[in-house]
C-alpha positions as CSV (number, residue, x, y, z in Angstrom):
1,X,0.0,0.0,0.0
2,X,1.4,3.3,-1.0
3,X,2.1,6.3,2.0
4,X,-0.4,9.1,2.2
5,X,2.2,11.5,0.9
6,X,2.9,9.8,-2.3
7,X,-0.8,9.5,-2.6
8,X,-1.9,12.5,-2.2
9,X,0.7,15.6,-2.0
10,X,-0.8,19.8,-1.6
11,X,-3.2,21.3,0.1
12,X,-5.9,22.6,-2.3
13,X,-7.6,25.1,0.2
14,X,-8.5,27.8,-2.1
15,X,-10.3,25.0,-5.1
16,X,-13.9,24.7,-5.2
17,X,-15.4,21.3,-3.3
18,X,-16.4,19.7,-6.9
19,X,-13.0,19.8,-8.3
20,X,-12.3,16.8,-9.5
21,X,-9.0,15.1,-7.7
22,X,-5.7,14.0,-9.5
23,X,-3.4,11.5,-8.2
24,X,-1.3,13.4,-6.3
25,X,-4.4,16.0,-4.6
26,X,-6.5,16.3,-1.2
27,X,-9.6,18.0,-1.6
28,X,-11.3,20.7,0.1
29,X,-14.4,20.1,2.4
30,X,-16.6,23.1,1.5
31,X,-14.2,25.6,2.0
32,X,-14.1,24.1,6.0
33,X,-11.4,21.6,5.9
34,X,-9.3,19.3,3.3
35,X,-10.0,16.1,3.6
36,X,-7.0,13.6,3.1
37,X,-7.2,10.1,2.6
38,X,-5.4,7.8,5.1
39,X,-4.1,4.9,4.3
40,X,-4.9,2.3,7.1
41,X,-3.3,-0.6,5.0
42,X,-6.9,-1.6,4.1
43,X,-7.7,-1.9,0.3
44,X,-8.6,1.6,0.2
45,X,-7.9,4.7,2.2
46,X,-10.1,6.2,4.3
47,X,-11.1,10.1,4.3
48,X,-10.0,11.5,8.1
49,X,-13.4,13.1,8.6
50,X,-16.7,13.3,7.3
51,X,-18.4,14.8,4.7
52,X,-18.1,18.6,5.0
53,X,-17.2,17.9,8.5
54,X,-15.1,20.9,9.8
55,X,-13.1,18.7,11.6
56,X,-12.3,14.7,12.2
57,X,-14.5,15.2,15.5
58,X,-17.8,16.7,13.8
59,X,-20.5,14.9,12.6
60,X,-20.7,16.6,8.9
61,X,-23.9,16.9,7.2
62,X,-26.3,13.7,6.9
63,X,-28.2,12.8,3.5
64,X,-30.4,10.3,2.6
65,X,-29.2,7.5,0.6
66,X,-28.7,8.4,-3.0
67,X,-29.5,11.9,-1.6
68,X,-26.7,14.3,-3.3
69,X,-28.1,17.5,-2.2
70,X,-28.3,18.7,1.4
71,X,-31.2,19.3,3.5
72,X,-32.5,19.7,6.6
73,X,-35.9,17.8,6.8
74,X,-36.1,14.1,5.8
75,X,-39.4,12.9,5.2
76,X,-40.3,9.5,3.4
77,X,-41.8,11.3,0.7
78,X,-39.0,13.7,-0.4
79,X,-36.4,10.7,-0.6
80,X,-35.9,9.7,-4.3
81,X,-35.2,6.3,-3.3
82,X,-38.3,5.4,-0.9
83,X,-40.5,3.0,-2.3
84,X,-38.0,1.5,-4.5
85,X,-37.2,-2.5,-4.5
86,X,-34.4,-4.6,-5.9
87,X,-36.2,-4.7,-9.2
88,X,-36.8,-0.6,-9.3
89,X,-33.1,-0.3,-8.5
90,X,-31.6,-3.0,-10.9
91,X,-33.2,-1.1,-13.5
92,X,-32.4,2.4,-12.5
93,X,-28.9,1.6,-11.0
94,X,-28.2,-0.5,-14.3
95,X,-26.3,-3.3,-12.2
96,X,-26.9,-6.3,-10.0
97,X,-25.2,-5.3,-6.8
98,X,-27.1,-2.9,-6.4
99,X,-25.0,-0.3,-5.4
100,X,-24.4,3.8,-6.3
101,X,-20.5,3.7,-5.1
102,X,-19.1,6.1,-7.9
103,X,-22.6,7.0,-9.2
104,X,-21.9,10.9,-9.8
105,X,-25.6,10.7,-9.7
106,X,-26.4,9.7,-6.6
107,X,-23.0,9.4,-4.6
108,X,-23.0,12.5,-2.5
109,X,-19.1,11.5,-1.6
110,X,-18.0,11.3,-5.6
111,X,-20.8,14.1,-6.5
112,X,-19.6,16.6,-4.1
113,X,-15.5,15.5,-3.8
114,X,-14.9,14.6,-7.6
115,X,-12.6,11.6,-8.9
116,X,-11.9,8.7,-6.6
117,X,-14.2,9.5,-4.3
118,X,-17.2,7.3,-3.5
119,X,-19.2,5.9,-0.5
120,X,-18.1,2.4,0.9
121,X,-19.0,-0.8,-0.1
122,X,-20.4,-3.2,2.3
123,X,-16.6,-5.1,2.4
124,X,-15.0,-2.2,2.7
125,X,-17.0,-1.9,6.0
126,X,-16.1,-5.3,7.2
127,X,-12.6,-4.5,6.4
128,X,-12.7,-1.8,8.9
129,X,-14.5,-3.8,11.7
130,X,-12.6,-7.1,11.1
131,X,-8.8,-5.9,10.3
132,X,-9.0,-2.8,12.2
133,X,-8.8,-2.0,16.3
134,X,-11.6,0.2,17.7
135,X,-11.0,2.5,21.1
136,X,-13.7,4.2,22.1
137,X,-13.2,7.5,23.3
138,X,-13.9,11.2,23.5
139,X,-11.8,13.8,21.2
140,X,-12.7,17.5,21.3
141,X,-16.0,17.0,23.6
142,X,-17.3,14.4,21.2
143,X,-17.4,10.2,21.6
144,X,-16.8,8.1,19.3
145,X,-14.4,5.1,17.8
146,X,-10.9,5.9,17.1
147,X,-10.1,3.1,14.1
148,X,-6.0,2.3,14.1
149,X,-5.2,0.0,11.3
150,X,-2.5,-2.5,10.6
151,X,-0.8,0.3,9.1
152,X,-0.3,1.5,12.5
153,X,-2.4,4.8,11.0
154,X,-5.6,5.9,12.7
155,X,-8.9,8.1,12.1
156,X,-11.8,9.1,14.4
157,X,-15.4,8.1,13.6
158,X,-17.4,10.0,15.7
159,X,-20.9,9.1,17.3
160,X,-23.5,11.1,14.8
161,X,-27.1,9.5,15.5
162,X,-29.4,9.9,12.4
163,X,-31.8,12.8,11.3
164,X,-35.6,11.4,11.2
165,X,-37.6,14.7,9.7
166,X,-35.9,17.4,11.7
167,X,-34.7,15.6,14.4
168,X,-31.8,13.7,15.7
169,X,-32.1,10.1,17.0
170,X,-29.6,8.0,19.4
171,X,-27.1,11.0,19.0
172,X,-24.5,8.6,20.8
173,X,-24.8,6.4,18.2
174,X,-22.9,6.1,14.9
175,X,-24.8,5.6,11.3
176,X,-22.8,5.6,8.4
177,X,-24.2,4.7,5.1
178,X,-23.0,2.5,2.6
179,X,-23.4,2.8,-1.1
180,X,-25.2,-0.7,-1.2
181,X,-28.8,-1.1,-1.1
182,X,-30.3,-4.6,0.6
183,X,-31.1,-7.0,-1.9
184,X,-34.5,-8.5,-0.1
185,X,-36.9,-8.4,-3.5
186,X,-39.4,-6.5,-1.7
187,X,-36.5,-4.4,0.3
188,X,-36.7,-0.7,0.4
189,X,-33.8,-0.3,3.3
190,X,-30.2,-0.4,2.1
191,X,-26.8,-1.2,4.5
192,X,-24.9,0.9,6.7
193,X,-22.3,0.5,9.4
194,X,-23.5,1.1,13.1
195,X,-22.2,1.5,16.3
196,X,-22.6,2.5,20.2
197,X,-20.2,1.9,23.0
198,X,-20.9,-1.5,23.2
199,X,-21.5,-2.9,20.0
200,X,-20.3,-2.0,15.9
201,X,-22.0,-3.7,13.0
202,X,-23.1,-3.4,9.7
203,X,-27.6,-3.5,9.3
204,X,-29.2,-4.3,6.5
205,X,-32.5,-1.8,7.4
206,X,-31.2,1.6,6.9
207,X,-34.8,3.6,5.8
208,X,-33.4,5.2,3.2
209,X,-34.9,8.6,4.1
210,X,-33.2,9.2,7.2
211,X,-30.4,11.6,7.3
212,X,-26.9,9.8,8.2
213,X,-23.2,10.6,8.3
214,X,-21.0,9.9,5.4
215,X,-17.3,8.7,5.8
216,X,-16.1,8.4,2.2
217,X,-13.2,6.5,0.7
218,X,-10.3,6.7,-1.7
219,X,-9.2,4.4,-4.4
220,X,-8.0,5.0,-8.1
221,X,-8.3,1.2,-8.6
222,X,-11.2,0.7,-11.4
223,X,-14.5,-1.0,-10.1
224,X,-14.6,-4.1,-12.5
225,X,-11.0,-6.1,-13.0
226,X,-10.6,-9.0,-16.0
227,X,-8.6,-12.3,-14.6
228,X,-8.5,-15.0,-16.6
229,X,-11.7,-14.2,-18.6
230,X,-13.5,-13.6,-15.3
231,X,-14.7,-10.2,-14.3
232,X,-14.3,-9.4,-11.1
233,X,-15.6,-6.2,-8.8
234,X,-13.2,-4.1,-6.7
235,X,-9.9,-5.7,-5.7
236,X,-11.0,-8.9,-6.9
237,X,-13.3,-10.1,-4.0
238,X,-16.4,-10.3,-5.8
239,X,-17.0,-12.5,-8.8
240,X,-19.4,-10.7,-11.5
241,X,-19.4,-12.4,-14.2
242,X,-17.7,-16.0,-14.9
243,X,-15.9,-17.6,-18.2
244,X,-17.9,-20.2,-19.8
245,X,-15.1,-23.0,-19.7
246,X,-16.2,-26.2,-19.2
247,X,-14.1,-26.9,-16.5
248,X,-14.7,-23.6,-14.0
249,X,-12.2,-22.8,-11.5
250,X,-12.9,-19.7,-9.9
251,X,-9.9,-17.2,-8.7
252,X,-8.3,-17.8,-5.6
253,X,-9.3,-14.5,-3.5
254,X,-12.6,-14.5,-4.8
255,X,-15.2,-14.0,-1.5
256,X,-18.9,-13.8,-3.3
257,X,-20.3,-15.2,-5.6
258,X,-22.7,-12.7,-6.5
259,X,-26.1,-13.1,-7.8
260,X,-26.2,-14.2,-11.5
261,X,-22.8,-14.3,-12.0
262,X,-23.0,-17.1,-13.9
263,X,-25.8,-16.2,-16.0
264,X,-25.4,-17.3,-19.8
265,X,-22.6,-19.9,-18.8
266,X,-24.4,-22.5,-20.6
267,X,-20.8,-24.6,-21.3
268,X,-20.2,-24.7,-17.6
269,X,-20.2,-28.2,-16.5
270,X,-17.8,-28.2,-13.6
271,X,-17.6,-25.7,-10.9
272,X,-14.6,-25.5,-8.6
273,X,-14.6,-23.1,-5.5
274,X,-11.3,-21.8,-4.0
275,X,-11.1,-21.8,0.0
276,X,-11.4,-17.8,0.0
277,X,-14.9,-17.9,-0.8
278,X,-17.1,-17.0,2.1
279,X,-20.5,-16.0,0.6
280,X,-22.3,-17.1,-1.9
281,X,-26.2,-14.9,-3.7
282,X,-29.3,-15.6,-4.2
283,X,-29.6,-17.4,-7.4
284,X,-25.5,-17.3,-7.9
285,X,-25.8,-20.8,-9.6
286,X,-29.6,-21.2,-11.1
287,X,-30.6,-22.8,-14.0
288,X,-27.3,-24.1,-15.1
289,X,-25.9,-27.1,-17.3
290,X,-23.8,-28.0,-14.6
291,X,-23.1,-31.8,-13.7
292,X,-20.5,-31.2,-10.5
293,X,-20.0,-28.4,-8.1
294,X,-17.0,-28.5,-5.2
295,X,-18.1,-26.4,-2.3
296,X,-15.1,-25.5,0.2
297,X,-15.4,-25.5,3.9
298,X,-14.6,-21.6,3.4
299,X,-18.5,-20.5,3.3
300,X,-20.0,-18.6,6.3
301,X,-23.3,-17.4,4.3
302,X,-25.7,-19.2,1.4
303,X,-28.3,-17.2,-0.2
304,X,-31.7,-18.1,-1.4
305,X,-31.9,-20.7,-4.1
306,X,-28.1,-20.9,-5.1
307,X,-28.8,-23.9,-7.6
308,X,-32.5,-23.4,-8.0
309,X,-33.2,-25.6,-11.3
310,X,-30.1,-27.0,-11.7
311,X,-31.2,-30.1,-13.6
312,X,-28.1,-32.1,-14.7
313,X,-26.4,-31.4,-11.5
314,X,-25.6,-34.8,-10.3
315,X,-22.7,-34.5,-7.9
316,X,-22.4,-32.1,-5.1
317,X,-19.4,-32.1,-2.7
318,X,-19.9,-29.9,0.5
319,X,-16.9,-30.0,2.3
320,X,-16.3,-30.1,6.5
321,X,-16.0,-26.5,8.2
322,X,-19.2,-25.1,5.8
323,X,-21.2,-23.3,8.7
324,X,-24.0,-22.3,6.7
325,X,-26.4,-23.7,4.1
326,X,-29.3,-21.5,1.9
327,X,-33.2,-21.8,1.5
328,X,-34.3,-23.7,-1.2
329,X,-30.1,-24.7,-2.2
330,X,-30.7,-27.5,-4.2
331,X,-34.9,-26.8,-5.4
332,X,-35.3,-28.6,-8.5
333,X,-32.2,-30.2,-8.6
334,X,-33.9,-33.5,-10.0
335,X,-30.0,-35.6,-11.0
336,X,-29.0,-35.2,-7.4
337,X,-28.9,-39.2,-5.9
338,X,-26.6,-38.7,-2.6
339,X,-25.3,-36.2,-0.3
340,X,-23.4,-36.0,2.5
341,X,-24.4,-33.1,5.0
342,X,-21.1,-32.2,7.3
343,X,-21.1,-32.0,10.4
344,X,-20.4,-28.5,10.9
345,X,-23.9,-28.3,9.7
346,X,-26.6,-27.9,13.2
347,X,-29.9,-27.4,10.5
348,X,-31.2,-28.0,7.6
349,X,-33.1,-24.8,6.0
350,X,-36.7,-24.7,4.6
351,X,-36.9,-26.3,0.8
352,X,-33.2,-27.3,0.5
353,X,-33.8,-30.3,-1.2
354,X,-37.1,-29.4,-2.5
355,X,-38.0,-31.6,-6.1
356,X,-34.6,-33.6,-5.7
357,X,-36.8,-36.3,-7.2
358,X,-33.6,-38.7,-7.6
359,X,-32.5,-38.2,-4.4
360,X,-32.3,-41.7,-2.8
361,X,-29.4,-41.3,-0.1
362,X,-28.6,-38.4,2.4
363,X,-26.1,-38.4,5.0
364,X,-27.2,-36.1,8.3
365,X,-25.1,-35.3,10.9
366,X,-25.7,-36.0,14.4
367,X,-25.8,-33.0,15.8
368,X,-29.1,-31.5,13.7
369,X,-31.7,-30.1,15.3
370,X,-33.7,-28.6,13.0
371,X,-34.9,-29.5,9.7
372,X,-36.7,-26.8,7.7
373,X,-39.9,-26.6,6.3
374,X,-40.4,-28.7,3.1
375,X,-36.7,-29.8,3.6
376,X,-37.5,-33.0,1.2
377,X,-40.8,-32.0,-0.4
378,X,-41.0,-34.4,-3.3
379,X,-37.9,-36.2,-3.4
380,X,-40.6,-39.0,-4.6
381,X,-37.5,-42.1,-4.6
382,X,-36.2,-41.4,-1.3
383,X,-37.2,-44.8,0.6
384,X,-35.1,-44.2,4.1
385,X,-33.6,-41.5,6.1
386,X,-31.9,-41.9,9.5
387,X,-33.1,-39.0,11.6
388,X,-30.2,-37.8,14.3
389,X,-31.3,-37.9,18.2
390,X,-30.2,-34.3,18.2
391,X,-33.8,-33.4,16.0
392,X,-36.1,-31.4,18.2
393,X,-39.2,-31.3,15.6
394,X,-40.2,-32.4,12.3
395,X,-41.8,-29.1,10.2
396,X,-44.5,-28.5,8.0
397,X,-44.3,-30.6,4.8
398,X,-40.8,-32.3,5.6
399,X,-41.3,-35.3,3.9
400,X,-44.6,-34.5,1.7
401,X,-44.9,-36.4,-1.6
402,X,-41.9,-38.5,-0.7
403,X,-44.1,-41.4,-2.4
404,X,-41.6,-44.4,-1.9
405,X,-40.7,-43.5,1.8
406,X,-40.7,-46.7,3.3
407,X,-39.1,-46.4,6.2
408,X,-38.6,-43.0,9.0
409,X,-37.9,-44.1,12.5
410,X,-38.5,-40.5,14.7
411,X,-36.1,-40.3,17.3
412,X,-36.5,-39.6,21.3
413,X,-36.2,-36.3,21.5
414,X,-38.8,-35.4,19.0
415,X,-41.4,-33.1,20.8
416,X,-43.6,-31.9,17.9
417,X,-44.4,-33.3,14.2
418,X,-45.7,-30.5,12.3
419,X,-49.0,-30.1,9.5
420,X,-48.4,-32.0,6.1
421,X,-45.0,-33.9,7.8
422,X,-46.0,-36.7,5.6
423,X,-48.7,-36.0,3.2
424,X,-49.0,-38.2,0.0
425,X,-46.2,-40.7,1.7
426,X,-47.9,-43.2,-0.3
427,X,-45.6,-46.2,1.0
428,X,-45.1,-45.1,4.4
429,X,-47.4,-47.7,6.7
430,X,-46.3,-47.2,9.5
431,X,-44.6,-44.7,11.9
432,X,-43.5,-45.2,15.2
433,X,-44.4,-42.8,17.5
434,X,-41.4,-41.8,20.3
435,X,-42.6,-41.5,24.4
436,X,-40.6,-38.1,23.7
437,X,-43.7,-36.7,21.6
438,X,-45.8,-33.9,23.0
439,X,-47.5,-32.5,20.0
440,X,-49.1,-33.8,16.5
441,X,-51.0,-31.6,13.9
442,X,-53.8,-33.7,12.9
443,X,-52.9,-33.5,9.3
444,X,-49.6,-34.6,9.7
445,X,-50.2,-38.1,7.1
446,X,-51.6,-38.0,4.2
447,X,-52.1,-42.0,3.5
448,X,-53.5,-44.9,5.6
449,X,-50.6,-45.6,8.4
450,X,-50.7,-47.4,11.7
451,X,-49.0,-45.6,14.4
452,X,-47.0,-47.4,17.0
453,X,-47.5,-45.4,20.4
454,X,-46.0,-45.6,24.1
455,X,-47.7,-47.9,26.2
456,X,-50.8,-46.8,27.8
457,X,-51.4,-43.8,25.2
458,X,-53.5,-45.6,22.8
459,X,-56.7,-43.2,24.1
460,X,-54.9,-40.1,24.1
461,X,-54.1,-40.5,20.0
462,X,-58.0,-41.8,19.4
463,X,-58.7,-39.1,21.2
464,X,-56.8,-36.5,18.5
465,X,-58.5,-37.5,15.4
466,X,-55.7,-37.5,13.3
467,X,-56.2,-38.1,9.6
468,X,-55.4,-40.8,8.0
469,X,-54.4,-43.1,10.9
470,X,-55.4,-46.5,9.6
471,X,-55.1,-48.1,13.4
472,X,-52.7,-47.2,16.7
473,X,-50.9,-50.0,18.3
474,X,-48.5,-50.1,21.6
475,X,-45.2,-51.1,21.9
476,X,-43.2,-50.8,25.7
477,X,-40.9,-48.2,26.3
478,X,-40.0,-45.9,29.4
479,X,-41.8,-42.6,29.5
480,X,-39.3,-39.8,30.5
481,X,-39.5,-37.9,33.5
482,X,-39.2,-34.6,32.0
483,X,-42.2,-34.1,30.9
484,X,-42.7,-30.8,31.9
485,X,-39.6,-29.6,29.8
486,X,-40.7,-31.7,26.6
487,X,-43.9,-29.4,27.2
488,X,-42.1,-26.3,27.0
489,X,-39.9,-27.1,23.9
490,X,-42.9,-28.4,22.2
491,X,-44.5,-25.5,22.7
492,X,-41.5,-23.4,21.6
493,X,-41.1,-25.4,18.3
494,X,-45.3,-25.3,17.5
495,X,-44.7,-21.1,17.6
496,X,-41.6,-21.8,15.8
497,X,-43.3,-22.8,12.7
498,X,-46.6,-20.2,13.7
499,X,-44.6,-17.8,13.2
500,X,-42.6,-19.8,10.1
501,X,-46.1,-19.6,8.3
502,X,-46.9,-15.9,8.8
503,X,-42.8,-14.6,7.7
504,X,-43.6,-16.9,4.4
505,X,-47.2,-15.0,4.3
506,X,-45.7,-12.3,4.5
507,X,-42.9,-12.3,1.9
508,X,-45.4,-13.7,-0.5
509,X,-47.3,-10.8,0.0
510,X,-47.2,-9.0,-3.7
511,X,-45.8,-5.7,-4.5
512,X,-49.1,-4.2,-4.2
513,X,-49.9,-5.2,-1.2
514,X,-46.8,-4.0,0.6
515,X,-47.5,-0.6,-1.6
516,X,-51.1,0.0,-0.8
517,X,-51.9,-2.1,2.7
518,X,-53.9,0.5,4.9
519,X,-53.2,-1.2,8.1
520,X,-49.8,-3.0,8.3
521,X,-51.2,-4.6,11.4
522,X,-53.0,-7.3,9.4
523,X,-49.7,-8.8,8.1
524,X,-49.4,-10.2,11.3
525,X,-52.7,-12.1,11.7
526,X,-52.7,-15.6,12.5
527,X,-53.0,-17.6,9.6
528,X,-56.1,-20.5,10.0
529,X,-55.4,-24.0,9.3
């Protein structure tokens, strides 16, 4: 990383604020103060205050996202941004990160400081929590962090709070926006870095009309890099757009996948991950030819349907140390006939292998509690799983349409078996029924089955009506003494998946309705079986 001084050499005091920077020039802050850029030994350097901040202790002025004009009341309705959602921005923005760093248009850091100037990306933030050390402390009268990097190089980030119409919130707070919007479909809220005393993060909800500090930053690198027919974003830590080689290694360094970055690679038959990835979007990997994908123990975070459709994809390789795993991964993935889940896996989430129709071996770990809704929703040749003991609950539609399931054997443990578990298990005839259980939805089978129950509960189960219960037998087994606890997790699991239902309500929930609902209040209405 170069020094400041080669970066950035004279003091420009008398230029206007929108003069555009050459390599070797600070800027001036509105005639107040010149910023310089200060190289932490990050990937880019940092600007030493905030935007027309008169100095590294002030709060500058706040703006909206994508705000490049100032102003003192910030209302929902004068914010050009509010009501917008991913597919709004993707159109206006012209790009699929959805992001106005080094947007003259709506970058109030490169609108109002010129050339190589720009609000951070979301990395960039981590960067600064994750590499850098953070004092907090009080400089001129005002708190806030002071942010010393591995250069050894520090700059102040004071506490700012955020302007709501004319007013200041949580003034001890810090809220410093990001040039990347959230990429929820139905999102209007975009990312910024937050802190107090005890905490610093980056949140996804920023309302995009509030008023919040800006702490710009310095790079003459260009946004989008070519490696080895790859395109790649900033530095290389983002993959864009891939090659359409058969055989597809992405570059080592690479940390996200980003959404459709491999959209048009029709030739793309074998995918190779590099140990630096730790992310990978929605959709990264949808609707591809692929036949084999190598996924490195490197990944923290999945997004939703990462190889939604994926037909021909026939061999999957997760490997040991992958902490996370996304909705619907695998949906439609129809070739897929084994997989072996890791065991730094601890749940399986909602529609993962959802239409794996050829799926006729998994491998769980023994340490998963949780299986997500509609986890194996028509995987119509699985004939056996082994559940783990660690399983607190089977979810809505878990198994449905799993037509040759011959054989499930619920461990103890199990407190709750949730609406549609089995529906149209044509083959499964009979289930035995744990002296853990404390809950059963009375639609839980869809076919004829005989359940096989703790001694001395026969009654109890005539007494529930469930569908589709050809006849109840007994079998011996020790009923636990804690039944008072299994009571209390049962309950906890059945609002677990109450409150499943009305978040996937919810999100189905149409554009109009989130633009036109008179009382938001009715989101949250129970939803009738």
């Amino acid at each position: 990383m170069v020094d400041n001084k080669s970066q950035v050499d004279g003091n420009l005091a008398g230029k206007e604020h929108s003069h555009v920077l050459g390599d070797n020039e600070a800027c001036k802050n509105d005639n107040k103060k010149t910023i310089e850029p200060v190289d932490l030994g990050l990937s880019v350097l940092w600007a030493d205050c905030n935007l027309f901040a008169k100095s590294e202790s002030e709060k500058g002025i706040p703006y909206s996202w994508g705000g490049i004009t100032q102003k003192i009341d910030f209302r929902r309705d004068n914010s050009i941004f509010t009501r917008k959602i991913k597919s709004d921005l993707q159109v206006i923005l012209g790009n699929e990160d959805l992001s106005i760093c080094g947007n003259v248009k709506y970058d109030a850091a490169k609108s109002v400081l010129g050339e190589f100037w720009r609000l951070p990306q979301r990395f960039e933030f981590e960067e600064l929590l994750e590499k850098c050390n953070w004092q907090w402390l009080e400089t001129d009268g005002k708190r806030g962090y002071k942010v010393t990097g591995p250069s050894g190089k520090s700059i102040f980030l004071p506490a700012t709070g955020k302007k709501v119409v004319e007013e200041t919130k949580q003034p001890e707070s810090g809220y410093y926006w990001s040039g990347i919007a959230n990429k929820d479909v139905l999102g209007e809220e975009s990312l910024f870095l937050f802190f107090d005393k005890k905490s610093k993060t980056i949140l996804y909800n920023g309302e995009r009309w509030n008023g919040m500090a800006i702490r710009p930053v310095y790079s003459t690198k260009k946004d989008i890099i070519e490696q080895d027919g790859f395109s790649l974003s900033l530095f290389g830590t983002k993959l864009i757009k891939s090659n359409d080689r058969e055989d597809c290694y992405v570059p080592r360094g690479v940390k996200v996948i980003c959404t459709n970055s491999f959209k048009g690679a029709n030739n793309v038959k074998n995918i190779f991950l590099p140990d630096s990835v730790e992310e990978i979007e929605d959709y990264a990997f949808s609707s591809l030819n692929i036949v084999s994908v190598y996924i490195p123990g490197s990944i923290k975070k999945v997004g939703k349907n990462a190889f939604y459709m994926c037909g021909n994809l026939k061999k999957v390789i997760i490997e040991e140390g992958i902490s996370n795993l996304g909705v619907n991964m695998f949906d439609g993935c129809k070739s897929i006939e084994h997989i072996a889940i890791p065991n730094s896996i601890e749940y399986l989430p909602d529609g993962i292998f959802s239409g794996c129709e050829s799926l006729i071996h998994i491998q769980l770990p023994s340490n998963i509690y949780y299986i997500g809704m509609g986890a194996f929703y028509g995987c119509s040749l699985l004939q056996s799983i082994h559940l783990p003991k660690s399983l607190v609950g089977l979810s809505d539609d878990t198994f449905s349409y799993c037509m040759c399931l011959q054989s499930v054997e619920i461990p103890e443990g199990v407190v709750a078996i949730s609406s549609n578990c089995f529906r149209g298990c044509m083959s499964l005839l009979k289930i035995k029924i744990p002296a853990t259980l404390q809950h059963i939805d009375r639609n839980a089978f869809g076919y004829d089955v005989i359940l096989e129950v703790p001694m001395g509960m026969k009654s109890r189960y005539i007494q529930m009506n469930l569908d589709s219960v050809q006849d109840i037998i007994e079998y011996n087994v020790t009923i636990p003494q804690n039944i008072e606890e299994l009571k209390q997790k049962s309950e906890d699991f059945i609002a677990s998946q109450q409150a499943k239902r009305e978040e996937i309500e919810y999100l189905n929930r149409t554009e109009a309705d989130w633009l036109f609902e008179d009382d938001a209040s009715s989101l949250f209405e129970p939803i009738e079986d």
